[in-house]
N, C-alpha and C positions, 0 to 999 in steps of 0.2 A: 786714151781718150782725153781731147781737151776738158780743164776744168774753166774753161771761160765761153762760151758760146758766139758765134757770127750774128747772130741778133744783137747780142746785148754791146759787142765791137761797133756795129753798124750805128744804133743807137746813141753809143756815148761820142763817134764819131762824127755823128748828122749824115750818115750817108743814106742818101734814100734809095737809088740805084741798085737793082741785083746784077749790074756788070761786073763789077770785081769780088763776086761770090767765090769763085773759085780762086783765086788770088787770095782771098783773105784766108779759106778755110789753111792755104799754105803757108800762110802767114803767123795762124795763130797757133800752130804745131812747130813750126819752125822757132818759133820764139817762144811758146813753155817748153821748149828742150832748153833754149839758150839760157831760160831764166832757170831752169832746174840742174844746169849747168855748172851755171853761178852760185847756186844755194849749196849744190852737193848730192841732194837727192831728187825724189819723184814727188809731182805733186797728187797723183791720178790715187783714186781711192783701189786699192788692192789687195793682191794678198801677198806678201813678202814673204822671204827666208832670207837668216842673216846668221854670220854666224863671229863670234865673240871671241877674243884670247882676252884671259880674264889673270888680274893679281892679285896675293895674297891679301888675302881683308876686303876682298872688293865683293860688295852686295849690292851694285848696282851697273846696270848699262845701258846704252842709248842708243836705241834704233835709228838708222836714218830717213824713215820716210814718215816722222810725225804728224798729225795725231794718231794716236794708237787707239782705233776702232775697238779690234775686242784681237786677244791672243787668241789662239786655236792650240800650239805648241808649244813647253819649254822643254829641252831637256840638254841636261849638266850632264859633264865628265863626259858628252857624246863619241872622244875619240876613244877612250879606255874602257871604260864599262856603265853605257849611258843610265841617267838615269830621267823620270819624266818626272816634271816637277807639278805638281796641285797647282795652277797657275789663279785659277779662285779661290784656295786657299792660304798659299804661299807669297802671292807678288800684291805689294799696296796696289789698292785702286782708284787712289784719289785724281781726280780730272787734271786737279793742275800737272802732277807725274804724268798721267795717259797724254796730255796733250804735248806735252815737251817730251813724249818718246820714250822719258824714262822709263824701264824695269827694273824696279826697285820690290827685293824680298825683304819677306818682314822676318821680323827677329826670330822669329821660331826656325827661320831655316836659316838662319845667319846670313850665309856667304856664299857666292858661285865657287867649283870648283877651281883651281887654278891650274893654267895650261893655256896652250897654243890651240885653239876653237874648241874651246871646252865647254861652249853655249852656244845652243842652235835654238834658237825662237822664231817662230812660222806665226805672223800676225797680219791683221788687216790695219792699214793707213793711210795717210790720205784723205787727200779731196773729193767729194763728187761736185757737181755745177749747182748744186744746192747747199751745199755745207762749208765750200770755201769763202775764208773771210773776206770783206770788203776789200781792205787792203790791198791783199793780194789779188783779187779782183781788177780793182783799179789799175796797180803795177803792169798786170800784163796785157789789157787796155791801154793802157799807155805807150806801150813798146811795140803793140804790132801798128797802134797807127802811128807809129814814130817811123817803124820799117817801111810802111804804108804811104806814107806822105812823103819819105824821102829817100824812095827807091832809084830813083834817077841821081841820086847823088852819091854811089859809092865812093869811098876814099876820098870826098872833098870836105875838107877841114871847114874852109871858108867860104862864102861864098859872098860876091856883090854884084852890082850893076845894075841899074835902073831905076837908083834911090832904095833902092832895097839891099840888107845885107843881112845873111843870117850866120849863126857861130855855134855849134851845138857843144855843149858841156858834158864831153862824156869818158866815161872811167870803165874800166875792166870790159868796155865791147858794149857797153851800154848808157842810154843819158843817165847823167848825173839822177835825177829825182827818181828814176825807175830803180836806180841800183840802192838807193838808199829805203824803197819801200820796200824790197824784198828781204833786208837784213836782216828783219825777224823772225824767216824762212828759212836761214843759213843753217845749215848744218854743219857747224864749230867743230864737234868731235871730228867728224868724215874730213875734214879739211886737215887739220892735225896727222893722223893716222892712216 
């Protein structure tokens, strides 16, 4: 489900018109894929399972689809002899951690086990159309009426003629300002690994 709604598109757009309802609602799926694309993961509020190869000393990992709503599951060493970990009493729950994804255990349980998916964690993340930020609001606003208004112009760089000339600034499949307001969306680890 989109985290941006055809009203609030319509709105920041000035469209008054319900003829390109149907256009837009394809518009605005087609481009939170593209944007979630580019970030790495999803931005839809749900319920994930992921699962981890973990290294020696390592007491922490990073989900890809943050913010981390609430865990439901951990459980360590799940290819050898799983174990479930007290995830309310075992893993920090400080916001700033929950919101950048991290699972971070606290000292009493030290460390994940190490191995190749030695951590399976089942949590909810994500966005709903109520709790995504501004931001990112605005980013994918930005990009379906960018698709939106310049659907007639595939694959042309430039354009002139009529006293009019337009030149769009865009990087990795996207304008310039939309790619730089999703950055703080990117999912760094997924892109590495």
């Amino acid at each position: 489900m989109a985290v941006i709604t055809r009203a609030d598109v319509k709105t920041w757009g000035r469209i008054t018109s319900d003829t390109y309802d149907d256009e837009l609602d394809l518009l605005i799926a087609s481009c939170q894929a593209k944007a979630e694309t580019f970030c790495g993961r999803k931005f839809d509020l749900a319920s994930y399972t992921e699962y981890f190869d973990t290294l020696s000393g390592q007491s922490a990992v990073w989900v890809k689809n943050f913010p981390i709503v609430s865990i439901q599951t951990i459980v360590d060493n799940q290819a050898e002899a799983p174990r479930t970990i007290n995830h309310t009493a075992a893993v920090r729950d400080e916001a700033e951690l929950l919101n950048m994804g991290c699972v971070q255990l606290w000292y009493s349980e030290s460390v994940w086990t190490t191995g190749q998916v030695a951590v399976k964690i089942i949590y909810t993340g994500g966005y709903s159309t109520s709790s995504v930020p501004a931001d990112l609001k605005k980013a994918l606003w930005d990009l379906v009426l960018f698709e939106f208004n310049n659907r007639g112009r595939i694959g042309i760089q430039q354009a002139g003629g009529d006293g009019a000339y337009a030149n769009y600034d865009e990087k990795d499949g996207l304008p310039t300002q939309v790619r730089d307001a999703l950055l703080p969306f990117v999912n760094y680890a997924r892109r590495i690994g």
